[in-house]
The first five atom37 places (N, CA, C, CB, O) and aatype in JSON, in Angstrom:
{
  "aatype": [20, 20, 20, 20, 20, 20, 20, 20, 20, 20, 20, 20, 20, 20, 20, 20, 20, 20, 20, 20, 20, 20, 20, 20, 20, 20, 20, 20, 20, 20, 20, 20, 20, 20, 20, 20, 20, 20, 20, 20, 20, 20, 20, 20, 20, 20, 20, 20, 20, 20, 20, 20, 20, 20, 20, 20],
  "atom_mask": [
    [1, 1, 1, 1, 1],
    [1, 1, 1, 1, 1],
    [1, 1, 1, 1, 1],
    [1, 1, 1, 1, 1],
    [1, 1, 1, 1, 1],
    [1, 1, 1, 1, 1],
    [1, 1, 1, 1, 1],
    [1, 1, 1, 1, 1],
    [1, 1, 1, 1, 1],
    [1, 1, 1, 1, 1],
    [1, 1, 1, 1, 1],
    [1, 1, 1, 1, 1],
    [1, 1, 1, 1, 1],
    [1, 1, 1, 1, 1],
    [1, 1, 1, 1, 1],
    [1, 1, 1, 1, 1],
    [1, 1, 1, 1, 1],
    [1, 1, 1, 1, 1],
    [1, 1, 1, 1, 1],
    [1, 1, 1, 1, 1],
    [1, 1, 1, 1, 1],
    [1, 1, 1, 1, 1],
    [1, 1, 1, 1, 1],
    [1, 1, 1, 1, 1],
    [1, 1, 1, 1, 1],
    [1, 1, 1, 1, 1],
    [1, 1, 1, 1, 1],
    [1, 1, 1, 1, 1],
    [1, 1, 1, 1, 1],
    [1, 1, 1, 1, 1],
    [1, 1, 1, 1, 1],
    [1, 1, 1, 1, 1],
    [1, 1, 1, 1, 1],
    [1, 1, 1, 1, 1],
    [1, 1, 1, 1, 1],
    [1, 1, 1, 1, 1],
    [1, 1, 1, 1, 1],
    [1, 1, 1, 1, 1],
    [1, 1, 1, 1, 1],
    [1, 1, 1, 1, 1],
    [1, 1, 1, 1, 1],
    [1, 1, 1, 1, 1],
    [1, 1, 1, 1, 1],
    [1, 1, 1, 1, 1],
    [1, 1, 1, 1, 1],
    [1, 1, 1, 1, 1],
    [1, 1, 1, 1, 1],
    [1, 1, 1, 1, 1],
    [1, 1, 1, 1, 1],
    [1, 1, 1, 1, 1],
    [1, 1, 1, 1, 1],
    [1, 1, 1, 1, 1],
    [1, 1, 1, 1, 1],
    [1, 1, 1, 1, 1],
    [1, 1, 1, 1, 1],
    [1, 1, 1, 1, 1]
  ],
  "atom_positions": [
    [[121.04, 105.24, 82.9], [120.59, 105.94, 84.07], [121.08, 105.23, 85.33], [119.06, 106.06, 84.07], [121.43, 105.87, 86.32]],
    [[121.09, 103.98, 85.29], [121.49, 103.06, 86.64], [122.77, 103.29, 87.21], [121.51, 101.54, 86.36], [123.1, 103.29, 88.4]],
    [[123.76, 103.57, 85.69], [125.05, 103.5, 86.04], [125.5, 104.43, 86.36], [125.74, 103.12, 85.36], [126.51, 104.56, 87.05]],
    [[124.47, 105.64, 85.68], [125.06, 107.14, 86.58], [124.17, 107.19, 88.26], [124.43, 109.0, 85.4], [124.74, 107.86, 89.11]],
    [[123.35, 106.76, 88.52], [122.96, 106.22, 90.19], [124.35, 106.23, 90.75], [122.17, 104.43, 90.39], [124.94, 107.1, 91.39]],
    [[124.72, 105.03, 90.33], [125.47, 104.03, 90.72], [127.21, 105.04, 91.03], [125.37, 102.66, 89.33], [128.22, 104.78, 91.68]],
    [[126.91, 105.89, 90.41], [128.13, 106.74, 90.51], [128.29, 107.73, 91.51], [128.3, 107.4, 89.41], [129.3, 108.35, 91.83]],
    [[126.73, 107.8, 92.1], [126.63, 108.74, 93.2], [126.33, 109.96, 92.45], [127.95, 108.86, 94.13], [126.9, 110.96, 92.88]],
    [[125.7, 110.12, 91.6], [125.42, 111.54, 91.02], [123.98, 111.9, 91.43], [125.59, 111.62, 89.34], [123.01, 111.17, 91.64]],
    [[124.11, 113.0, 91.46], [122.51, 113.13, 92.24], [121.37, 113.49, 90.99], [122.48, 114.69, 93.59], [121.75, 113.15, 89.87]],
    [[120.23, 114.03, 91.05], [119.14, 113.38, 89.99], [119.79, 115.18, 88.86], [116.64, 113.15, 90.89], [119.6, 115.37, 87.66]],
    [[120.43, 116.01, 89.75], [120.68, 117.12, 89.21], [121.79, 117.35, 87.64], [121.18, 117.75, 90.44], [121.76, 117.89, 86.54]],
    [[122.89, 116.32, 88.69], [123.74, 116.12, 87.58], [123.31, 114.85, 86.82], [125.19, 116.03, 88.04], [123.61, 115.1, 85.66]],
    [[122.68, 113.4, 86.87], [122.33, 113.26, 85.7], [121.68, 113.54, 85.2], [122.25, 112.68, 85.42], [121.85, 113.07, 84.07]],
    [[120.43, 114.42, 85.27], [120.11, 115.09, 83.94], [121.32, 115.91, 83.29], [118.89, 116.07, 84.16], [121.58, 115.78, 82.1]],
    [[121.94, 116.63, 83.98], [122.32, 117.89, 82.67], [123.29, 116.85, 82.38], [123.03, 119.85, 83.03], [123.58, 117.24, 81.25]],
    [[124.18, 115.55, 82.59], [125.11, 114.51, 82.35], [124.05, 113.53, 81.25], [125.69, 113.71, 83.98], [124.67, 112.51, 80.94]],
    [[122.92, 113.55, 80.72], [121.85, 113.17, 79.87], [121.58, 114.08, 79.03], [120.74, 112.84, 80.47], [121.65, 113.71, 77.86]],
    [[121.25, 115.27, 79.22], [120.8, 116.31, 78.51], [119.59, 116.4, 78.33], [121.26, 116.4, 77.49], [119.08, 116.66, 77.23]],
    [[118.83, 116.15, 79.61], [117.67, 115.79, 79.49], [116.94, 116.5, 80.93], [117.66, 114.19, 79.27], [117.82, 116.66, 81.77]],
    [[115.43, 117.0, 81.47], [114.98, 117.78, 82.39], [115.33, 116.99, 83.46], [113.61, 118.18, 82.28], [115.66, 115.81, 83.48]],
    [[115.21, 117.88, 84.43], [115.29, 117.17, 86.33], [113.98, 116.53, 86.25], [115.31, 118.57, 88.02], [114.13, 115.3, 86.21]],
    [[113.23, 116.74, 86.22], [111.67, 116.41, 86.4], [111.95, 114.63, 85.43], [110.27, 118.04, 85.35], [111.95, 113.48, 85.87]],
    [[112.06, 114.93, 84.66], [112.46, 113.57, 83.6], [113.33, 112.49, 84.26], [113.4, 114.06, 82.2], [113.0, 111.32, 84.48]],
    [[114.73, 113.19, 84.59], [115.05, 112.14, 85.6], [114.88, 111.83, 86.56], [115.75, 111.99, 85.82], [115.31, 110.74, 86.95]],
    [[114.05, 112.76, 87.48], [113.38, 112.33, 88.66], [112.24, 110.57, 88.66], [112.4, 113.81, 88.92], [111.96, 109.67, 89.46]],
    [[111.86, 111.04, 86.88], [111.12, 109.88, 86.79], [111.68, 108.6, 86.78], [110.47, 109.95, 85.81], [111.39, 107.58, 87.41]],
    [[112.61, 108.87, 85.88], [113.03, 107.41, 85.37], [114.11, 107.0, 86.68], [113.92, 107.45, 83.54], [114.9, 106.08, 86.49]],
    [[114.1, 107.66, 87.9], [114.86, 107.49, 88.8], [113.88, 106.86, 89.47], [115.55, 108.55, 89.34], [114.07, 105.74, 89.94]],
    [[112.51, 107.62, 89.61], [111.56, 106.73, 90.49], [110.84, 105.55, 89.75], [110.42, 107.64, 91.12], [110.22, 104.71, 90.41]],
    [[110.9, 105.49, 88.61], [110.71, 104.35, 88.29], [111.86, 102.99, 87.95], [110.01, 104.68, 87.39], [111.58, 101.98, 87.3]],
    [[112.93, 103.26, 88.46], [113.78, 102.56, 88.98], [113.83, 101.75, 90.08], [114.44, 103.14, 89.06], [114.05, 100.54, 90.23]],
    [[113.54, 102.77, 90.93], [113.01, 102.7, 92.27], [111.8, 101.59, 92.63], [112.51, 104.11, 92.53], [111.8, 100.7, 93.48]],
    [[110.55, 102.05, 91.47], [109.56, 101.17, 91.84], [109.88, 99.84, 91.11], [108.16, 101.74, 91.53], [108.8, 99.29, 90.87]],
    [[110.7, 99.26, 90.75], [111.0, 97.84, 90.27], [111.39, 97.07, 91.59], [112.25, 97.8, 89.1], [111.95, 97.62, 92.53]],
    [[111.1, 96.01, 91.56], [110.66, 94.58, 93.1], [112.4, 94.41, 93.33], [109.5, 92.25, 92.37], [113.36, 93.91, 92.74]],
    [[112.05, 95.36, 94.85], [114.12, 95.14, 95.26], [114.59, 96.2, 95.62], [115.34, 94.77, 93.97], [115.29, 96.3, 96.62]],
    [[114.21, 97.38, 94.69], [114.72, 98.16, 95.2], [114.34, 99.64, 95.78], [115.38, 98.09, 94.55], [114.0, 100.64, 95.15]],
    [[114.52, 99.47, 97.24], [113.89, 100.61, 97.76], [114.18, 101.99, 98.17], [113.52, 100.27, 98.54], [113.5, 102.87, 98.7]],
    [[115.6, 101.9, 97.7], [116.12, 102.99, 97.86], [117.39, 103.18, 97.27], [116.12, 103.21, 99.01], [118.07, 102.16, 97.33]],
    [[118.01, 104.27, 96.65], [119.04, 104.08, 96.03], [120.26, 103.48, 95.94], [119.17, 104.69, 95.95], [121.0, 103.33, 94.96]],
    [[120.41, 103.08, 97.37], [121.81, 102.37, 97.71], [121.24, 100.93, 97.27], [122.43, 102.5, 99.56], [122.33, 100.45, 96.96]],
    [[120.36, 99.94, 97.03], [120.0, 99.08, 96.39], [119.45, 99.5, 94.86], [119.17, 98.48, 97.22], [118.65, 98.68, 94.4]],
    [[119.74, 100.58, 94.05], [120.04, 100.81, 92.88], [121.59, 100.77, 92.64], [119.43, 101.98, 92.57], [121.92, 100.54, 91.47]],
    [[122.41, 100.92, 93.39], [123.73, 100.79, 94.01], [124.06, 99.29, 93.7], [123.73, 101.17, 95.66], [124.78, 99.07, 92.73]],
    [[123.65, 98.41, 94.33], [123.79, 97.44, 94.66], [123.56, 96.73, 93.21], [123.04, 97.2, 95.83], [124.48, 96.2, 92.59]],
    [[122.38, 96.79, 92.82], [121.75, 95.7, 91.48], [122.46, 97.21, 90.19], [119.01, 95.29, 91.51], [121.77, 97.38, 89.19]],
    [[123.46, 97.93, 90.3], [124.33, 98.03, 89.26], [125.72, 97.49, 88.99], [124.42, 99.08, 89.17], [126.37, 97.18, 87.99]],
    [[126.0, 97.49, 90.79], [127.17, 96.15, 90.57], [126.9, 95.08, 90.53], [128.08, 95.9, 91.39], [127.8, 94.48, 89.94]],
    [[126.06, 94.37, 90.86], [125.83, 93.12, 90.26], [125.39, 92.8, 88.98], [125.12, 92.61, 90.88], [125.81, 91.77, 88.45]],
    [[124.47, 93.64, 88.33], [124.89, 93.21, 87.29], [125.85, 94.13, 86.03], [123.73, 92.74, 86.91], [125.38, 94.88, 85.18]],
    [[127.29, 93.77, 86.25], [127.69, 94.61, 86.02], [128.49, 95.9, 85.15], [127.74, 94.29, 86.45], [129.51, 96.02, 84.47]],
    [[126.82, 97.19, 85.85], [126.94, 98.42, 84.87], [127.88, 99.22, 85.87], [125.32, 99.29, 84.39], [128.08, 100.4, 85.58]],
    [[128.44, 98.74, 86.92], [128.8, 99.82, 87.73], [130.29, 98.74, 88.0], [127.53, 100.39, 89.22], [130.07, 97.53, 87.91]],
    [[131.42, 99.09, 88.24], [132.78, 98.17, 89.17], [132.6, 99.1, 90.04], [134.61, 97.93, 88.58], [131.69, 99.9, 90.26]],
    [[134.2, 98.74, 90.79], [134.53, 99.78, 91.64], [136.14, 100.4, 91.55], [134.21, 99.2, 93.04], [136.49, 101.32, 92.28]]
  ]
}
């Protein structure tokens, strides 16, 4: 899930890129979110290139 963030896909395309509901990835997007750091997606951005699930 981080690494499709990290790709700039919005919560629309990774679900149907999962095969899985919007509502579902809305979650596991906001519970991404609520982990200590990161407050917004561009720091889901950030802690996928570092540790790294995302290059450039």
């Amino acid at each position: 899930m981080l690494a499709l963030v990290a790709r700039g896909l919005s919560n629309q395309d990774t679900a149907t890129g999962l095969g899985i509901g919007l509502r579902t990835a809305k979650t596991h997007v906001g519970r991404l979110l609520a982990k200590p750091g990161a407050h917004d997606r561009a720091r889901l951005v950030v802690a996928a290139y570092q540790s790294g699930l995302a290059r450039p």
